[in-house]
C-alpha positions in Angstrom: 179.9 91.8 76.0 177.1 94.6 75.4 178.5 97.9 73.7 178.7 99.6 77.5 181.4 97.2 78.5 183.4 97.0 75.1 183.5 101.0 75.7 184.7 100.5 79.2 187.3 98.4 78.2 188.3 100.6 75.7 188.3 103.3 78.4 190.4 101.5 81.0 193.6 100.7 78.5 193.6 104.5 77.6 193.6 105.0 80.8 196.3 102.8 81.8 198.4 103.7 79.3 198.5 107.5 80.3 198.9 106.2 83.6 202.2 104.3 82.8 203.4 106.0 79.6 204.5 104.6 75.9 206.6 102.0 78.0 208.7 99.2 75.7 207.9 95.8 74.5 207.8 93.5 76.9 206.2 90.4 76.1 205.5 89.4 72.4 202.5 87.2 73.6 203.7 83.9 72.3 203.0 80.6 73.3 204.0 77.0 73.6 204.1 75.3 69.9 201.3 73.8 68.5 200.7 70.0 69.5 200.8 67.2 67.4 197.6 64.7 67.5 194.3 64.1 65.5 191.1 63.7 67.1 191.1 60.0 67.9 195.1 60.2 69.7 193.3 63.0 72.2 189.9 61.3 72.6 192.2 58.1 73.4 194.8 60.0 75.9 191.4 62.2 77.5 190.2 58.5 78.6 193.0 57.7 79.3 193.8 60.2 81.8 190.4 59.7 83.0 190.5 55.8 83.9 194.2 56.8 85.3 192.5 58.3 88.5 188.8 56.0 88.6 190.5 52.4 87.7 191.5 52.1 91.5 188.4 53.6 93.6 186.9 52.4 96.6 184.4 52.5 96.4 184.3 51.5 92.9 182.1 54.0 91.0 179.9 53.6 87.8 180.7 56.4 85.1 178.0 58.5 84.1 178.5 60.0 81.0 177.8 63.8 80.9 180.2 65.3 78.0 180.3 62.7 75.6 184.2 62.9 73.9 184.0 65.6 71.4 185.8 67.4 69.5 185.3 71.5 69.3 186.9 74.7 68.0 189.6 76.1 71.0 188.6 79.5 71.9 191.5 81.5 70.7 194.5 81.0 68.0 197.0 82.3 69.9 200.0 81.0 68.4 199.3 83.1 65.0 199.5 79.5 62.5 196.9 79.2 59.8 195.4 76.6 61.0 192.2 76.7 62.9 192.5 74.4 66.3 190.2 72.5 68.0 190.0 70.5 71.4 188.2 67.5 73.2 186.8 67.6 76.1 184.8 64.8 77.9 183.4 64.3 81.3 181.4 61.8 84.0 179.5 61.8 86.9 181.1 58.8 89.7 177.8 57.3 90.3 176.2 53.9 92.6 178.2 54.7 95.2 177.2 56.5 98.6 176.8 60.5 98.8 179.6 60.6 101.5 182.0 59.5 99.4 182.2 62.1 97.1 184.7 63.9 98.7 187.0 60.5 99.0 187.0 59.9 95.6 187.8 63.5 94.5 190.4 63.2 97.1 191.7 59.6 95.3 191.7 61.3 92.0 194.0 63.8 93.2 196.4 61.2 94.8 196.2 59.3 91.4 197.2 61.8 89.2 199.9 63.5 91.5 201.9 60.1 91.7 201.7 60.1 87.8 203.9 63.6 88.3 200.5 65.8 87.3 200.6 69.3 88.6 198.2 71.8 90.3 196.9 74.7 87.7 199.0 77.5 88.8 195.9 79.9 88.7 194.1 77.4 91.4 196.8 76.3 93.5 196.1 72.7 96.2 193.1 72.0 97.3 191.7 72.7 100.8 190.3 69.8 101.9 188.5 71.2 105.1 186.1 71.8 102.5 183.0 69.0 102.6 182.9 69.6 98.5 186.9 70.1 97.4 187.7 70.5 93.7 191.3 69.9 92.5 192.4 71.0 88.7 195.6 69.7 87.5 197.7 69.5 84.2 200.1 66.6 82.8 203.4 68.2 82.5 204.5 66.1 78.9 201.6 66.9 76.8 199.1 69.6 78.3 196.0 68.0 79.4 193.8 69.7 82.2 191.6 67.9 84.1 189.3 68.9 87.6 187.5 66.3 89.7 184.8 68.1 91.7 182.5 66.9 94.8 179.1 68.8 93.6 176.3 69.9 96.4 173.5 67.3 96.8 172.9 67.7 100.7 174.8 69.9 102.8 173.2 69.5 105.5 173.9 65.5 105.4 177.0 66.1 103.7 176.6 64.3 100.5 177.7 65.4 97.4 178.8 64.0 93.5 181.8 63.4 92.4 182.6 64.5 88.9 185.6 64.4 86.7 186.5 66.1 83.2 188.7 66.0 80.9 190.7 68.8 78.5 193.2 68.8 75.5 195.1 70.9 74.8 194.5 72.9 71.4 195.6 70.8 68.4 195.4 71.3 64.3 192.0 70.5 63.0 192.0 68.0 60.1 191.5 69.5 57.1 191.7 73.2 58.9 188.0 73.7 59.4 186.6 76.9 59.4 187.2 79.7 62.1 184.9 79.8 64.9 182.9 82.8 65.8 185.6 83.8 69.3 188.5 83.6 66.5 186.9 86.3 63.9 187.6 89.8 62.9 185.0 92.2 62.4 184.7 92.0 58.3 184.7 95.7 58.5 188.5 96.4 59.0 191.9 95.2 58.6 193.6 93.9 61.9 196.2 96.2 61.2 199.2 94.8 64.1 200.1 91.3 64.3 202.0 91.6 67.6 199.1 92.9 69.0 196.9 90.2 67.3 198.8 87.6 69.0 199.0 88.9 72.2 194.8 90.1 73.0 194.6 86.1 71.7 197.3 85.0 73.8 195.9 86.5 77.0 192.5 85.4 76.3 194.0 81.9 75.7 195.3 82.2 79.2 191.9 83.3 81.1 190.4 80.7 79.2 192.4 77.9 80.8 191.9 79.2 84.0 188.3 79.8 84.1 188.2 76.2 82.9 184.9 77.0 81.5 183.4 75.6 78.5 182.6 78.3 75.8 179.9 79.4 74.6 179.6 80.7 71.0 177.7 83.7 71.4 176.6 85.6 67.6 178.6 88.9 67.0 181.8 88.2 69.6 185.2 87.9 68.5 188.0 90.2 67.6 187.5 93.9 66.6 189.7 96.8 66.0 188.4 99.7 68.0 189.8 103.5 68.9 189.5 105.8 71.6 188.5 109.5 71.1 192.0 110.4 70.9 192.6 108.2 67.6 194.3 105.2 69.2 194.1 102.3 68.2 193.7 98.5 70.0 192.3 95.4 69.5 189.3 94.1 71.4 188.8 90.3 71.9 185.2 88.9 73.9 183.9 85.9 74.4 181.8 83.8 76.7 182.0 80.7 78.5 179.0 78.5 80.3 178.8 77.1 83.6 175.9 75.3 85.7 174.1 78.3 87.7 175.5 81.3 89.8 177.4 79.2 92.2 179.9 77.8 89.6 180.1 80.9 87.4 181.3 82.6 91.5 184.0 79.9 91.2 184.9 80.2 87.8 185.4 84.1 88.8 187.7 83.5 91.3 189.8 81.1 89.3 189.9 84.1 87.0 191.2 86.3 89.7 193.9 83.5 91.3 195.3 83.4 87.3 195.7 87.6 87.2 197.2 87.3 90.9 199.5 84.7 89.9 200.5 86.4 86.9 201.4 89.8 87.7 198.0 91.4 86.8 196.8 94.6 88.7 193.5 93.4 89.8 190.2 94.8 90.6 187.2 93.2 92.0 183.4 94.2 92.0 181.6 91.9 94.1 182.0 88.0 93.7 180.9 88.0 89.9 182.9 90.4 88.3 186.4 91.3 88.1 188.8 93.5 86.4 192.9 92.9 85.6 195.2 95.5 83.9 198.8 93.9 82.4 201.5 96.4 83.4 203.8 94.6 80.6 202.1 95.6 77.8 198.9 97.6 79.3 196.5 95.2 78.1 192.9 95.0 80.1 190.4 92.4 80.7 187.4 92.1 82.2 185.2 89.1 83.1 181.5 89.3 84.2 179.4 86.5 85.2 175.4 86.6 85.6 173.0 84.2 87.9 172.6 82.1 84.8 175.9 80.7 84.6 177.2 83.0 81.5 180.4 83.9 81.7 181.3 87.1 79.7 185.0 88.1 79.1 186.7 90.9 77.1 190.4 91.8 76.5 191.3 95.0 75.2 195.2 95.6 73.7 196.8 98.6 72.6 198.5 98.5 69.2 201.8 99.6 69.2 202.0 102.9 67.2 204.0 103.4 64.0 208.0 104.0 64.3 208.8 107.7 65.6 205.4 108.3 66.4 205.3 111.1 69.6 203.0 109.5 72.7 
C-alpha cells in the first residue's frame, strides 16, 4: 500500500466516524482460541484432507506437486498471545488424466468432502456448476482447515481445463516462537498505544485473509502503524499483500473479498473488478483491497482507537 492509499484510508474512517458518531463498543475483535498442533500433526492432517477427496477419483489422477507442505508465518496475530503463529499450506495439480475431466474431479472433490460434514466458506457460498471451470472452497467444521479444488483454463474453446486442489491450516503456535513476520510488525517509531484496537485491525485483516484465500506476500515496510488524521485522532493502520497467478485470479480473489464484507455486515463499495472498499458500521473500521494485472493483491485496514475516558467527540 503506497502512501496515497494509507492516506485514503486514513481519510475514509474519519469520515465514517463523523458520519455515524462516537457510537459504543461493539465487537471486541476476538477470535476462536489458538489451536493445538506442531508442524508435522498439520502437514499430516493437510494430506490427509487432501487424499480424503483424490483417494476415490475416476478417473484416477497423478498428483503434481506445486506447493510442497510448508510451514509459514500466518498473516496476522489476531488473538493478541505472545506467540508468533505459523501455517502449512500445500497444494497439486490432478494430472494424466483427460482435459474434460477437470471439472468432474473438482466436482468429486466437493462431493467427498461434503459427506465428511465439510462446509462451504461462508464468504464464497456453493459452487455454480454451469460454469465449465467451477471452484469450491470449503472448511472442516472440528479443526479449521480450508481447502479449494479449482478447474484452471487450458482450452475454452475445447473445454478443457486442470484440476487443482490446496490445502490450509489453520494458524497454530510456532515451535520455539520464531520471530514476527514483516505483516505482524509495528512501526519501531511509536508505541501501539490501544490493545482493543490492536486486536481488532488484526482480527479483521485475519478475516479478509481467509477469504481472499490468497497466499501472502511479504512485501518490505508493511505491517502495523499508528497513524492520525489532521484533527489529532488517532487509529491503527494494518497492510499487507497477498499473491495470485495473473489478473484473472487476483479478479476472483477480489470478489471473494467482496462476498466476505457482504456476508458480514460490511458497507461495501466497488471500483471496477480489481478494487474494492468495505466500512464496519460496528466499530467504523475501513479496508480496502486493490489488485494489479500482476496478480498482487494489496490490502489495508484502518481502525479508530477508542479515545481516553470522558473525552468529548
Amino acid at each position: 500500500m503506497n502512501l496515497r492509499g494509507a492516506r485514503w484510508a486514513v481519510a475514509l474512517a474519519a469520515v465514517a466516524l463523523i458520519l455515524t458518531g462516537c457510537g459504543t463498543e461493539k465487537n471486541d475483535g476476538t477470535t476462536p482460541g489458538q489451536v493445538s498442533m506442531d508442524d508435522q500433526q498439520a502437514i499430516a492432517r493437510a494430506e490427509e484432507i487432501l487424499h480424503q477427496a483424490v483417494d476415490a477419483m475416476t478417473p484416477r489422477p497423478i498428483l503434481k506437486v506445486v506447493r510442497p507442505a510448508s510451514v509459514g508465518p500466518c498473516l496476522a496475530h489476531d488473538d493478541h498471545t505472545e506467540d508468533d503463529r505459523v501455517q502449512v499450506r500445500l497444494g497439486y495439480q490432478l494430472t494424466g488424466v483427460p482435459g474434460t475431466a477437470a471439472k468432474s474431479l473438482v466436482k468429486q472433490a466437493d462431493e467427498a468432502w461434503r459427506k465428511r460434514g465439510y462446509a462451504y466458506q461462508p464468504s464464497a457460498g456453493a459452487p455454480d456448476w454451469s460454469d465449465p471451470f467451477p471452484t469450491v472452497y470449503l472448511r472442516t467444521k472440528n479443526d479449521d482447515f480450508w481447502m479449494d479444488a479449482t478447474a484452471g483454463v487450458l482450452d475454452r474453446a475445447k473445454g478443457e481445463g486442470l484440476a487443482a486442489i490446496t490445502v490450509t491450516s489453520p494458524c497454530f503456535a510456532a515451535a520455539g516462537g520464531s520471530a514476527a513476520p514483516a505483516a505482524h510488525a509495528a512501526s519501531p517509531h511509536a508505541p501501539l498505544a490501544d490493545s482493543t484496537a490492536q486486536r481488532r485491525v488484526l482480527a479483521h485483516s485475519s478475516r479478509i485473509y481467509e477469504a481472499l484465500r490468497a497466499p501472502h506476500a511479504q512485501i518490505p515496510g508493511e505491517g502495523l502503524t499508528p497513524v492520525n488524521d489532521h484533527r489529532g485522532r488517532a487509529f491503527l493502520h494494518h497492510t499487507w499483500s497477498a499473491k495470485v497467478a495473473g489478473h484473472e485470479e487476483a479478479t476472483r480473489t477480489v470478489a471473494r473479498g467482496q462476498a466476505y464484507f457482504e456476508a458480514a455486515g460490511w458497507v461495501v463499495r466497488r471500483q471496477g473488478a480489481a478494487a474494492l472498499r468495505g466500512l464496519n458500521p460496528e466499530d467504523h473500521s475501513v479496508a480496502q483491497i486493490v489488485a494489479d494485472d500482476a496478480g498482487m493483491i494489496r490490502v489495508a485496514v484502518t481502525t479508530p482507537v477508542p479515545p481516553p475516558p470522558g473525552t468529548q467527540v
